[in-house]
C-alpha positions as CSV (number, residue, x, y, z in Angstrom):
1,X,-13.1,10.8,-10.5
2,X,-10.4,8.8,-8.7
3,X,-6.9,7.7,-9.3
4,X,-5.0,4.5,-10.5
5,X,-2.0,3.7,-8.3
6,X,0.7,0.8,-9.0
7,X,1.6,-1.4,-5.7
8,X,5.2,-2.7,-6.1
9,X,5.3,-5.7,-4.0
10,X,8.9,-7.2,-2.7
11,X,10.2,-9.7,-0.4
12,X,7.8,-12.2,1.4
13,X,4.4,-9.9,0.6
14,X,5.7,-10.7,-3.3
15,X,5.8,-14.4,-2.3
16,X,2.2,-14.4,-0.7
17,X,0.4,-12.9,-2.9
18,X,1.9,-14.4,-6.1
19,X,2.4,-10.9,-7.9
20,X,5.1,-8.9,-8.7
21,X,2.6,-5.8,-8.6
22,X,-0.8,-5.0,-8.4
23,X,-3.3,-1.6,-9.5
24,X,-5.3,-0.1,-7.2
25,X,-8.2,2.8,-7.7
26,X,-8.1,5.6,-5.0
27,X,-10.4,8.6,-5.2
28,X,-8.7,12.2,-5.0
29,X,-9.5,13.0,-1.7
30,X,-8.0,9.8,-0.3
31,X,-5.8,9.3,2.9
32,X,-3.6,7.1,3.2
33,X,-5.8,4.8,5.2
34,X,-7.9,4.3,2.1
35,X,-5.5,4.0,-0.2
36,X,-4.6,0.5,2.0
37,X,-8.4,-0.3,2.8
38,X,-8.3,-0.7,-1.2
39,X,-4.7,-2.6,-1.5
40,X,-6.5,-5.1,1.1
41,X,-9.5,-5.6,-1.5
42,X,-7.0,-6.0,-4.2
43,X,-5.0,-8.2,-2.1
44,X,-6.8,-9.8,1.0
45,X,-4.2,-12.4,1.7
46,X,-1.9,-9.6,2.9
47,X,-4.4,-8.8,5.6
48,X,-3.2,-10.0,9.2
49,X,0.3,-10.2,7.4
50,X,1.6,-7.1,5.8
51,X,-1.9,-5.1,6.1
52,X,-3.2,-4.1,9.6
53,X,-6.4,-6.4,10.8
54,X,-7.9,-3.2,10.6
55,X,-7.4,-2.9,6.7
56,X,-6.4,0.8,7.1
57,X,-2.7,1.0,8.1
58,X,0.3,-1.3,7.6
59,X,1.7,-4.0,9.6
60,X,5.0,-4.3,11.6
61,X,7.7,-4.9,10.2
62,X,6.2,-3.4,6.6
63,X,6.3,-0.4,5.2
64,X,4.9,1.5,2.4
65,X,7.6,3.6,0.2
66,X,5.8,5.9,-2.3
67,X,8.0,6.4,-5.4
68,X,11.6,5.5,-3.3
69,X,10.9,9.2,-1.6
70,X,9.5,8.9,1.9
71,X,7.9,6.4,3.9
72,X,4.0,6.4,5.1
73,X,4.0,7.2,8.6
74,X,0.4,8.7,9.2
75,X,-2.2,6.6,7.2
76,X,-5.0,9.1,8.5
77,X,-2.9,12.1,6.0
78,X,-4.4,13.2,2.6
79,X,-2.3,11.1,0.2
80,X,-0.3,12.8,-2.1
81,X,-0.2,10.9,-4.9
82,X,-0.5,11.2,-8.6
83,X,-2.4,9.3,-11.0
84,X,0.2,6.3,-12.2
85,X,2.1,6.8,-8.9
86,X,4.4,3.9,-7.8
87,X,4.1,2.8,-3.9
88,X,6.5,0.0,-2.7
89,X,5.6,-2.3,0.0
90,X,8.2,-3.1,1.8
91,X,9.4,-5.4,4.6
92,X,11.6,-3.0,6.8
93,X,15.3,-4.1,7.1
94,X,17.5,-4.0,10.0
């Protein structure tokens, strides 16, 4: 079946891509690798920026926040996400 996920996008990664946010389809199983493989097909200007050349993790210094709770550390995890779940990503701040 799969899942519909809303990217909040902030800061220079905003700026790039020209959107304030973008929808991306997951399946359930997804890791969190896959759930950034398909933000780089929404988005590829964001790859070799904010997304990893490898299209799976996220680039330094971003991050990606999911719902303002935690922060993504392991993109190879099971993503726990809900259907109309809010990720944020994020340039990381000093």
């Amino acid at each position: 079946m799969g899942k519909q996920l809303i990217v909040e996008l902030t800061g220079p990664v905003r700026v790039q891509a020209g959107l304030k946010e973008v929808s991306i389809a997951v399946e359930d199983n997804a890791t969190w690798g896959d759930v950034i493989a398909a933000l780089a097909r929404a988005l590829p200007a964001l790859v070799g920026t904010a997304i990893a050349e490898d299209r799976r993790s996220i680039a330094w210094p971003y991050l990606l926040n999911v719902g303002g709770r935690r922060t993504v550390r392991d993109f190879g995890e099971k993503a726990q996400i809900q259907e109309g779940d809010h990720l944020s990503l994020l340039e990381e701040t000093c």
